[in-house]
C-alpha positions, 0 to 999 in steps of 0.5 A: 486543824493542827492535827491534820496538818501534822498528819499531813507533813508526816505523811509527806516526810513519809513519802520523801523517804521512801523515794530516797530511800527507793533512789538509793536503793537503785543507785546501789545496784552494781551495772557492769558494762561488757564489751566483744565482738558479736555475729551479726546474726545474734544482734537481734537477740542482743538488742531485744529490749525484753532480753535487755531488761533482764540482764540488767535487772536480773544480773546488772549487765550492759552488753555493748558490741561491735558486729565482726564476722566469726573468723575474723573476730578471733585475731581481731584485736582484743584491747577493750573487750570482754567477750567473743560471741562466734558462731561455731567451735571451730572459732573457739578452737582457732582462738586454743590455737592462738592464746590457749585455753580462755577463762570460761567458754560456753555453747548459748545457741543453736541453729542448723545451717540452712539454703534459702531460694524462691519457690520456682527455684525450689521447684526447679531444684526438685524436679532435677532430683536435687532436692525433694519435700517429706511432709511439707519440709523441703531437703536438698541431697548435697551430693548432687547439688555439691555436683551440680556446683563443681560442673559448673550447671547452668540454671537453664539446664535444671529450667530456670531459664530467666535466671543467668549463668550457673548454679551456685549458692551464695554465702558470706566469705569463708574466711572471714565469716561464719556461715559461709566458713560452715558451707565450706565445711559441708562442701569438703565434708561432701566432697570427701565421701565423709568427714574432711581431715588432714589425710583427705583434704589435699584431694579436694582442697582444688575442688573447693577452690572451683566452686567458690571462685564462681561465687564473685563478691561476697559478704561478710556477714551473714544478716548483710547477706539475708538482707540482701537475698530478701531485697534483691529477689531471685535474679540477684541471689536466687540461692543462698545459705544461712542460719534456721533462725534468720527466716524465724526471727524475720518472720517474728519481727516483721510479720506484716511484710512476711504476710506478703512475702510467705509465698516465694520464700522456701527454707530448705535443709541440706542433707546432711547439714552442719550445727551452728553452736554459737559459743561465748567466750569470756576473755576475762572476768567481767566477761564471764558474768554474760554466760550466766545471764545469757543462759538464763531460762526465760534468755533462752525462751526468748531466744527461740519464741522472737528470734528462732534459736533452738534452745529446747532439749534436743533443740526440736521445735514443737512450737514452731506455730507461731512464726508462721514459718511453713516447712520447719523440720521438727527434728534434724537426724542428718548431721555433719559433724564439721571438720577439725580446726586444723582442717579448716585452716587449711581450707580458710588459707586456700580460700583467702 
């Protein structure tokens, strides 16, 4: 009896020590918190828990943020922060301009610039030669949608007789955030025969003033915009441009609710269209800890798989299937590149 009992308490004095030993263990693992600014629609990604635990685990990271669109974040006041997370280059070329060169900057994501409307809007577009479908992706001709805004065409003129007023594509504030900024580019881009820079911008500075004083209010942020347009229905945004990934991640997500919506919803590619490279940028040391973390390979799996970033060579999609997104373009061939910083001041001054 006596031996069982020692055994026992060598058992149990076993087993304290280890769960002090595991306790301690844990404790001496080093977390740091990370503050910035993030777009938001990068917040999805951010706040998946499976992405969560391995910047924890994996690299003792706590990402904390706060949601600011891409422009304004880079003369946002950078007391307590640590990174900025835009959503194009051109940000990070605004924030050169005005503090130099940061510590460490880095492209994490990708992601085209897209149009989304409804599947009468996306007929009606079509069968006024604005846009066309090969091999179920859908593509609009930017040259005659870009003409379609600045004569002011009505949708009743293409059709689309319930729907009021004229043609027009919904974005976020240009001056104050990201896809909206890049639609801007694209329409200068357009109007321009080519790239817009500081010896074509003048001519059609006027130009881009008429298209966007049509649109009335807009949003600041691109998932405010999104929610929006999926909320309000085709009368109230019945074309808006955003990010690829918006419709993938939803569509991950919620894919009772996009069972039921499927059928309406059309993503469509400008062409040509622009890239949303999503660059981080660390703004000090504890700040650069997160591009590691986030380039991590199964991040970037993530970052796809759940929330419909292209991360993969190439950025071409060969997996797509399992969204159930229809009409997702497996290689994008038609690319703007976007004009310089410079220009996108001048047109970002005109607008505000």
């Amino acid at each position: 009896m006596k031996t069982k009992v020692t055994g026992l308490v060598i058992l149990l004095a076993v087993i304290a020590v280890a769960v002090v030993y595991a306790s301690v263990g844990r404790s001496a693992v080093e977390i740091t918190e990370i503050n910035g600014y993030v777009g938001g629609e990068k917040i999805g990604l951010l706040e998946d828990e499976d992405v969560q635990e391995i910047l924890h685990d994996r690299y003792g990271l706590v990402l904390d943020y706060a949601k600011a669109g891409s422009i304004d974040m880079i003369t946002a006041d950078f007391e307590g922060r640590n990174f900025l997370f835009p959503s194009n280059q051109t940000a990070l070329e605004l924030y050169r301009q005005i503090n130099g060169d940061p510590l460490k900057s880095e492209i994490v994501l990708n992601t085209p610039i897209v149009l989304y409307t409804h599947s009468a809007v996306a007929e009606a577009l079509t069968g006024a030669g604005m846009a066309s479908v090969k091999d179920g992706v859908y593509y609009v001709d930017m040259v005659k949608l870009t003409e379609a805004l600045e004569k002011g065409t009505k949708w009743s003129d293409i059709g689309m007789n319930q729907l009021y007023g004229s043609i027009t594509v919904g974005t976020t504030d240009p001056t104050k955030s990201n896809s909206g900024n890049m639609f801007a580019g694209l329409i200068a881009d357009t109007l321009c025969g080519g790239v817009a820079d500081e010896s074509n911008i003048d001519e059609v500075i006027p130009r881009i003033q008429v298209i966007f004083q049509r649109l009335g209010y807009m949003e600041s942020s691109s998932s405010d915009l999104f929610d929006q347009f999926l909320k309000t229905g085709m009368g109230a945004k019945p074309l808006i441009a955003g990010y690829e990934n918006q419709l993938l991640e939803f569509a991950a997500e919620n894919p009772d609710t996009w069972d039921e919506i499927k059928g309406d919803i059309v993503m469509m590619y400008p062409t040509p269209t622009v890239w949303s490279s999503h660059v981080y940028i660390a703004l000090d040391d504890a700040g650069a800890l997160g591009i590691d973390a986030l380039l991590d390979e199964e991040v970037q799996e993530l970052a796809w798989e759940k929330h419909g970033f292209r991360t993969r060579v190439y950025d071409t999609p060969t997996d797509a299937d399992h969204f159930g997104v229809s009409g997702i373009a497996e290689e994008l061939t038609q690319i703007a590149p976007m004009p310089d910083a410079e220009t996108m001041d001048r047109i970002i001054k005109a607008l505000s």
